[in-house]
C-alpha positions as CSV (number, residue, x, y, z in Angstrom):
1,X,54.0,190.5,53.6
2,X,51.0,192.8,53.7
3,X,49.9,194.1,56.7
4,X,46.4,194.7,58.0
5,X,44.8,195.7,60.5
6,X,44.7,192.2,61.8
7,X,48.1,191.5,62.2
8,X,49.3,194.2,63.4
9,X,46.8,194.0,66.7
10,X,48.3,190.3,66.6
11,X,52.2,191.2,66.8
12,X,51.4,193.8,69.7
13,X,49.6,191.1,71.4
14,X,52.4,189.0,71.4
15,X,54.8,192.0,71.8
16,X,52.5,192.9,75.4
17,X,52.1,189.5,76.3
18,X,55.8,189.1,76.4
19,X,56.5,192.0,78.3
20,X,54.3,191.2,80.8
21,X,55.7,187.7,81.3
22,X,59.1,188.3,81.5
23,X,60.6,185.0,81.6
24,X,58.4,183.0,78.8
25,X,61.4,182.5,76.2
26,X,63.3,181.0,79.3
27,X,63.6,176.9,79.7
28,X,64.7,175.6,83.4
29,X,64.5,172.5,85.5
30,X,62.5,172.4,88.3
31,X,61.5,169.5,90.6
32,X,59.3,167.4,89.7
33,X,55.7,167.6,91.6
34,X,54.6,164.7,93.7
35,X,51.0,163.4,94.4
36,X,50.4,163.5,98.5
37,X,48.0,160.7,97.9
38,X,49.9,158.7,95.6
39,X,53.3,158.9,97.9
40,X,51.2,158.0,100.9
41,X,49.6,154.8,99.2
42,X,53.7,154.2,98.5
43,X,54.5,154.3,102.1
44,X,51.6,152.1,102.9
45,X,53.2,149.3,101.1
46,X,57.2,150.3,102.5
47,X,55.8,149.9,105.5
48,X,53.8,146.5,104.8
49,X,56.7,144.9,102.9
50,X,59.3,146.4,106.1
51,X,56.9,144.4,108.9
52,X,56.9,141.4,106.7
53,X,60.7,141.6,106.0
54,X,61.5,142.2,109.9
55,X,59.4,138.8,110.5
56,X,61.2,137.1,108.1
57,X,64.6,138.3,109.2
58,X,63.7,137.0,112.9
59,X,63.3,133.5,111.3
60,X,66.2,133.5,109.4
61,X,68.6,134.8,112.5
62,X,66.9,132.1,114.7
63,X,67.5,129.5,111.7
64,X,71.0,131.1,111.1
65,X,71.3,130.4,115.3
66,X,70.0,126.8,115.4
67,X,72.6,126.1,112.6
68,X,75.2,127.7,114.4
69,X,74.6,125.8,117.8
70,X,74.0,122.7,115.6
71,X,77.6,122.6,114.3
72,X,79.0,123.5,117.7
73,X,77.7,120.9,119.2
74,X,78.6,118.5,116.2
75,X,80.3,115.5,117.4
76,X,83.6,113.9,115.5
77,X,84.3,110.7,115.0
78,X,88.1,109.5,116.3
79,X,90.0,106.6,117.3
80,X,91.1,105.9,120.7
81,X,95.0,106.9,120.8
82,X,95.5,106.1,124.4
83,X,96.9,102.6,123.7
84,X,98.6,103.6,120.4
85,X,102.3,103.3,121.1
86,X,104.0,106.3,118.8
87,X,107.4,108.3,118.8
88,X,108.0,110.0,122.6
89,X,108.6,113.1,120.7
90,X,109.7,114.5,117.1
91,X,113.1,114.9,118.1
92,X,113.2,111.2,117.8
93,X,113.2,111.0,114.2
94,X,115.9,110.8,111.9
95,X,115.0,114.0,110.2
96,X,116.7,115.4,107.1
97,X,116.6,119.8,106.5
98,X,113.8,121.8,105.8
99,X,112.5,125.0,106.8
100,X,109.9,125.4,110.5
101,X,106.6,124.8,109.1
102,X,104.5,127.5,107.3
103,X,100.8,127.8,107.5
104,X,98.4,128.1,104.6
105,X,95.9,129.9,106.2
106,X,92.8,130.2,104.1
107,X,94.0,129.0,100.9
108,X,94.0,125.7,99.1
109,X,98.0,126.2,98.6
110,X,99.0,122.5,100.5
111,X,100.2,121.0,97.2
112,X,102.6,124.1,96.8
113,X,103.5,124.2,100.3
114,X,104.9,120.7,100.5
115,X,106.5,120.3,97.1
116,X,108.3,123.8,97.6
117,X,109.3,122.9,101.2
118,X,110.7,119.4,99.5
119,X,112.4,121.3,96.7
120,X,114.3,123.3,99.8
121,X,115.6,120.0,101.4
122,X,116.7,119.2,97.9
123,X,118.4,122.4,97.2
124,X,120.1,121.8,100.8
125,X,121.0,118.2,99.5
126,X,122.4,119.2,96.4
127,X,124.2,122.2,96.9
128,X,124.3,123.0,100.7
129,X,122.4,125.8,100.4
130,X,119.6,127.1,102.7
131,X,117.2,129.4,100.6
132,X,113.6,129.9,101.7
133,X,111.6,129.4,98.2
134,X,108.5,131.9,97.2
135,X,105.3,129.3,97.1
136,X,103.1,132.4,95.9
137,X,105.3,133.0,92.8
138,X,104.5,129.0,92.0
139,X,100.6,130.0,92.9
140,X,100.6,133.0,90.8
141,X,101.9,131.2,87.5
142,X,99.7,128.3,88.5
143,X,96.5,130.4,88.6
144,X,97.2,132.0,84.8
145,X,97.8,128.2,83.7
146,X,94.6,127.1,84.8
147,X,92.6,129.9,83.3
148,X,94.8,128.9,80.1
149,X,93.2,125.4,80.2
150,X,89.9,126.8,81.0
151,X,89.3,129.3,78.1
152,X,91.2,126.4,75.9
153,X,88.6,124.2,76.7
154,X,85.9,126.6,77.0
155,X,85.3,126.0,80.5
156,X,85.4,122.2,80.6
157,X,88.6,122.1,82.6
158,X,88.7,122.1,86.7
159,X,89.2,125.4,88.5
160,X,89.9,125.2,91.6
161,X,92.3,126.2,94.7
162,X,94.0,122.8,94.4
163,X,96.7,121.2,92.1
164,X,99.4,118.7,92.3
165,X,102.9,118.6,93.7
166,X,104.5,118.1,90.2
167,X,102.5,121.3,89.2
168,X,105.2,123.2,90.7
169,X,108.1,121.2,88.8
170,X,105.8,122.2,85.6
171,X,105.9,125.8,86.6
172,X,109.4,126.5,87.8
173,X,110.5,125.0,84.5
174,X,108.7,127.2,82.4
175,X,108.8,130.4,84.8
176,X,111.1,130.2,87.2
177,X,112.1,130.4,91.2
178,X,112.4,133.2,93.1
179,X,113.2,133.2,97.5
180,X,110.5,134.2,99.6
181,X,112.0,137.4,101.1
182,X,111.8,138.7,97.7
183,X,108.5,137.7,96.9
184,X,105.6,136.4,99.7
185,X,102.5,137.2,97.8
186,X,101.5,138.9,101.3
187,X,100.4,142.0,99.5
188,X,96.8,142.3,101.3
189,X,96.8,140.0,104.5
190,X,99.4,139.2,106.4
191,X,98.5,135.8,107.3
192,X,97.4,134.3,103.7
193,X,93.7,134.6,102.9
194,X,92.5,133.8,99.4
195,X,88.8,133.3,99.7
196,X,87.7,136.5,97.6
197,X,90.4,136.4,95.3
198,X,89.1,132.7,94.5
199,X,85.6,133.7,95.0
200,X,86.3,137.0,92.5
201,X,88.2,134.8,89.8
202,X,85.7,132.0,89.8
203,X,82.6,134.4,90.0
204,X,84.3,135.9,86.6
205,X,85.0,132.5,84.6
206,X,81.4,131.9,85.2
207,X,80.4,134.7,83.5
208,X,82.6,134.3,81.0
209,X,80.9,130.8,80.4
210,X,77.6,131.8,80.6
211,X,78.3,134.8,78.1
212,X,80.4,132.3,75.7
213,X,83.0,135.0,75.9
214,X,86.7,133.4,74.9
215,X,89.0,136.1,74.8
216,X,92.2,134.9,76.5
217,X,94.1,137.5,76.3
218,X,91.3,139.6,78.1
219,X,90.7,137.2,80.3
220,X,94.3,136.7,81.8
221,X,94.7,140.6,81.8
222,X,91.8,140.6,84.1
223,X,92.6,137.7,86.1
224,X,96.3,139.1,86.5
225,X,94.1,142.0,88.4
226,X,92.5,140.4,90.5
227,X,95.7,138.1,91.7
228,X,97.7,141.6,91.8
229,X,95.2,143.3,94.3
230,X,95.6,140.5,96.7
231,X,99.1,138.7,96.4
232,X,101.0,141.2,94.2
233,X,103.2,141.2,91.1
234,X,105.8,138.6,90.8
235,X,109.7,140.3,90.2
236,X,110.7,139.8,86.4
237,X,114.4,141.0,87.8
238,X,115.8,140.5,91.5
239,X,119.1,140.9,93.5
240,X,120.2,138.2,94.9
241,X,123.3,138.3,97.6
242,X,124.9,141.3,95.0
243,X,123.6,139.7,91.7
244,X,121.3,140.3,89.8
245,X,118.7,137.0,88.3
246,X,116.0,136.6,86.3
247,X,113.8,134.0,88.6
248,X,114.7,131.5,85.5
249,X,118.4,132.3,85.8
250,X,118.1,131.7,89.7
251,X,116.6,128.3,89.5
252,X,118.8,127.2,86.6
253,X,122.0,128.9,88.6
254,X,121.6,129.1,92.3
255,X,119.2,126.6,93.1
256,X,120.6,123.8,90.5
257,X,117.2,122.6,90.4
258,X,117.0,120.1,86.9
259,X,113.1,119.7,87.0
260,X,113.3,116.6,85.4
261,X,114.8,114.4,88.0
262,X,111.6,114.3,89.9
263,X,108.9,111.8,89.5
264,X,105.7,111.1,90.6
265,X,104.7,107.4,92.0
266,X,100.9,105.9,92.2
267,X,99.8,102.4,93.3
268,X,96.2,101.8,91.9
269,X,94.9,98.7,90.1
270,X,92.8,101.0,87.5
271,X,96.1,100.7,85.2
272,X,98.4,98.1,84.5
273,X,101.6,98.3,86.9
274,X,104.6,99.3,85.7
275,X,103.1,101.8,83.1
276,X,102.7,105.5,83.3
277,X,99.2,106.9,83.4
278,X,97.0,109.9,84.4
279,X,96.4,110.3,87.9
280,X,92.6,110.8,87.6
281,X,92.2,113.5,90.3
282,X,89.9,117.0,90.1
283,X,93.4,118.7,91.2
284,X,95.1,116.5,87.8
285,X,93.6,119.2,86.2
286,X,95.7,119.3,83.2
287,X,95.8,115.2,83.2
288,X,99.2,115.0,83.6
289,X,99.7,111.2,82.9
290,X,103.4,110.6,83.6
291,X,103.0,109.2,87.2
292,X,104.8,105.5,87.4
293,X,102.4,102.9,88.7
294,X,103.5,100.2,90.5
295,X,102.4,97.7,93.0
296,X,101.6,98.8,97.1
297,X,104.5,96.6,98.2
298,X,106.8,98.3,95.9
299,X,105.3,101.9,96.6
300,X,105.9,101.4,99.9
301,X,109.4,100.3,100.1
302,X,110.8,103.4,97.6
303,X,108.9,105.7,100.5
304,X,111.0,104.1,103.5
305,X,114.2,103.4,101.4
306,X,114.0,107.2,100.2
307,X,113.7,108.8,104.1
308,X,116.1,105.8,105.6
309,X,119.1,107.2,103.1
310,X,118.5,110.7,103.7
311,X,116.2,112.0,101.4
312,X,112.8,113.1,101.6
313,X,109.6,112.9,99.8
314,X,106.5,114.9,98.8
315,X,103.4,112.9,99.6
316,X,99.4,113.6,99.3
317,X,96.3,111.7,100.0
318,X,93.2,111.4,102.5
319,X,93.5,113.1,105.8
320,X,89.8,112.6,106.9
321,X,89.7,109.4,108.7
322,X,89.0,109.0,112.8
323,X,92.6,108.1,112.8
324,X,94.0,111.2,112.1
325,X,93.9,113.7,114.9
326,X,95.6,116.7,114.9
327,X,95.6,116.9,118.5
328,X,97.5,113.5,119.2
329,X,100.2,114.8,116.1
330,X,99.5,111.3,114.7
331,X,97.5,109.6,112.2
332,X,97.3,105.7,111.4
333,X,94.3,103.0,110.8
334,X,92.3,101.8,113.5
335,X,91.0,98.1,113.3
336,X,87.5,99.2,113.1
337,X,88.3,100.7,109.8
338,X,90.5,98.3,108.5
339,X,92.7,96.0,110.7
340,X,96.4,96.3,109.9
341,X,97.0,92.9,108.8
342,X,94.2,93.2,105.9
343,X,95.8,96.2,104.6
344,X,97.3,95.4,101.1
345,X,96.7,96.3,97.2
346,X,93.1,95.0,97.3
347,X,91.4,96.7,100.5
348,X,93.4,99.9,99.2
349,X,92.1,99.8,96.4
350,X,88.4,99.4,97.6
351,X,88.8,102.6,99.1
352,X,90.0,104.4,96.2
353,X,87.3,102.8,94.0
354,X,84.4,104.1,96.7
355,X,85.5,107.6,97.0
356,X,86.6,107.0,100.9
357,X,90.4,107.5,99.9
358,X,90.6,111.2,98.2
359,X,93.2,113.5,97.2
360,X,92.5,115.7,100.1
361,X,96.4,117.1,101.2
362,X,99.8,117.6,100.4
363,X,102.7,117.2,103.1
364,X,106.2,117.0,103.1
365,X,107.5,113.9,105.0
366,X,110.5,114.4,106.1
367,X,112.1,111.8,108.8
368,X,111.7,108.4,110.0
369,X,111.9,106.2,113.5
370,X,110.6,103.0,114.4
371,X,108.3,102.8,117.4
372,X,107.1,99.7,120.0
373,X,108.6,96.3,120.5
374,X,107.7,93.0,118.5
375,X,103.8,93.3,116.5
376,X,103.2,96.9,118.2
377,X,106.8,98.0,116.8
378,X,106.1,99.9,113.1
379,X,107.4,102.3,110.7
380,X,106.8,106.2,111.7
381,X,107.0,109.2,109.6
382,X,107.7,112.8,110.3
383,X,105.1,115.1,108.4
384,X,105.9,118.8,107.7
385,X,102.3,120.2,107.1
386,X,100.7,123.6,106.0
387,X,97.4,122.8,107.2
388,X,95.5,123.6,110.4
389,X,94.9,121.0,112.0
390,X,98.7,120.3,112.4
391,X,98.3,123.2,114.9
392,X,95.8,121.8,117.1
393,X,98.5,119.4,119.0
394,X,101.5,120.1,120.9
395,X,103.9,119.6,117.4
396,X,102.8,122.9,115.8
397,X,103.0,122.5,112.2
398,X,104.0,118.2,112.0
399,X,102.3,115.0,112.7
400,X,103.7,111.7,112.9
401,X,102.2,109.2,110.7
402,X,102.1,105.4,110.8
403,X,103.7,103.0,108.4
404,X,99.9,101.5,107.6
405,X,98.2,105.2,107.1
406,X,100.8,105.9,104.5
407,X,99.9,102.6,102.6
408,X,96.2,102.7,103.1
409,X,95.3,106.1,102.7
410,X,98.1,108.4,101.1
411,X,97.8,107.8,97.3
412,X,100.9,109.4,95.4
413,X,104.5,110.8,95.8
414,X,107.2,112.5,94.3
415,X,110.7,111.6,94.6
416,X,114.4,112.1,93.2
417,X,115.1,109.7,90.4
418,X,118.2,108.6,92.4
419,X,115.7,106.6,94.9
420,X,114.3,104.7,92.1
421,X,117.0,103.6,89.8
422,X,116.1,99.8,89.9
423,X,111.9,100.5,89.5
424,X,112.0,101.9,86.7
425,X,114.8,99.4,84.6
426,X,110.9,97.9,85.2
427,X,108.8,100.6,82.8
């Protein structure tokens, strides 16, 4: 490179300038400058938008208030019990064993609560035993069926809180039993509450649906989180008074429990009597179809013969009439819904076929009495119920239903196979 005179003034330019500035081959972060104008005009509008949104907030706390005072004051419709002529007490039922009454809580777990507390009666039946079953472990194995169906039918199957009683023959036969002390599913509350686990796992299928994203093995992992955080891990291995069980082993060797000998009964007119079909309910979600169908007469008369010889039954149907009051303990059909004498297959059937009767609940009944003298005397029930309305009276936890609520309003049950030897010679 040749130098003149030129260049080399240049270079000691560059040589003095960099003296001088000290820092210039230096990069750093500083903070970025604002504009007092601009950040005023800013606060202009924060300002605007926080008087506009305080306005609007006052309307929606006084909407918010009228609602509140609205449903307060709401008025329910009931029947008059004061001339209804029921048991004195529950201790005058013929009851058969089972465990005090559990409450659900917040959580759609009545189906599991009454066909667990019926498989305890039957394990006291059978074997003599009294072990207090895990429902939760039922729940758990439940929940990672259901997602099964959904993702198998990319998303066209129900999820909900609900199921069926015979969902927890399906599980225990596949997964097991285990008693409650070892297993509660109280891992978060105390008293059960399930409203953001469901919320969470719903909230997650959905966008799992709306993202046409199917991978099941992804989707149970993360569904098995979510059900971990709130009602915990189910045991693979327990002790059990010194032994050791699997909860399949423990079903199969403690509790005796042969899932097959139960079966579930229906009376509807949709289906030929005296074939099996689906039970076409949103909590049938997996459209089980192997419930016997037979006519109200006969329905009826496996119920009383079942509690009369010492068993008991699990039973669910529509618990939202004016004749069910949780603070009388007692439910049964007052004339201005349906008079008793024109309760039969047909008027049934009307309110299954309107949506009136719906598969609301599942109880455990498990006693019976007789009530009143000559047309006022009738069948009674005793009810073993999860839900909280059971509370409200002076029986916490039971209620004592009629002979005509059972036949107008309860739609299926479940049952030993001993109780119906003679039906089903029918099928």
């Amino acid at each position: 490179m040749k130098l003149n005179y030129k260049t080399i003034i240049m270079f000691l330019l560059m040589a003095l300038f960099s003296i001088l500035s000290g820092q210039s081959k230096i990069a750093r972060y500083e903070s970025k400058s604002k504009s007092p104008v601009i950040e005023e005009l800013k606060n202009d509008i924060k300002k605007e938008n926080a008087e506009k949104d305080s306005v609007t907030q006052i309307i929606i706390d006084k909407q918010d208030e009228l609602k509140a005072d609205k449903k307060a004051k709401k008025l329910v419709l009931h029947a008059d019990f004061s001339k209804l002529v029921k048991p004195k007490n529950i201790e005058s039922f013929k009851s058969q064993f089972h465990f005090k009454p559990v409450a659900q809580y917040l959580s759609g777990m009545c189906w599991c609560y009454s066909s667990t507390s019926f498989l305890e009666s039957e394990v006291k039946r059978i074997t003599g035993q009294e072990i207090k079953l895990s429902e939760l472990h039922t729940v758990y194995y439940e929940y990672l069926q259901k997602i099964e169906g959904y993702v198998d039918t990319r998303g066209n199957s129900e999820f909900g809180e609900g199921s069926e009683s015979n969902a927890t023959l399906r599980v225990m036969k596949k997964y097991g039993a285990v008693p409650d002390k070892v297993y509660d599913g109280q891992k978060k509350f105390k008293r059960h509450n399930h409203s953001q686990m469901f919320k969470d796992i719903k909230n997650y299928l959905h966008y799992c649906k709306e993202n046409d994203y199917w991978e099941k093995d992804v989707i149970l992992a993360t569904t098995k989180a979510i059900l971990d955080q709130t009602i915990g891990t189910p045991p693979n291995k327990f002790e059990w008074k010194g032994k050791e069980y699997t909860p399949l082993q423990f079903k199969e060797n403690v509790l005796k429990i042969n899932t097959d000998d139960y079966l579930g009964f229906m009376s509807t007119m949709s289906v030929p009597f005296y074939t099996q079909a689906e039970f076409d309910v949103p909590d049938n979600w997996w459209h089980d179809a192997s419930y016997y169908n037979v006519p109200l007469d006969v329905w009826y008369s496996i119920v009383k013969k079942s509690l009369k010889a010492g068993y008991t039954i699990t039973i669910g149907g529509d618990v939202s009439e004016p004749g069910y009051n949780g603070l009388e303990d007692a439910a049964f059909v007052p004339d201005f819904i349906m008079p008793e004498k024109y309760i039969n297959q047909y008027s049934r059937e009307y309110g299954i076929f309107s949506g009136t009767t719906n598969d609301d609940h599942g109880i455990h009944m498990v006693g019976y009495t007789s009530a009143g003298k000559g047309k006022n005397k009738h069948d009674w029930y005793l009810i073993k119920d999860s839900g909280r309305s059971s509370r409200k009276g002076k029986y916490h936890g039971y209620y004592m239903y009629r002979e005509d609520f059972i036949k107008f309003k309860m739609l299926t049950f479940m049952v030993h196979k001993d109780m119906v030897k003679d039906v089903l010679k029918k099928f």
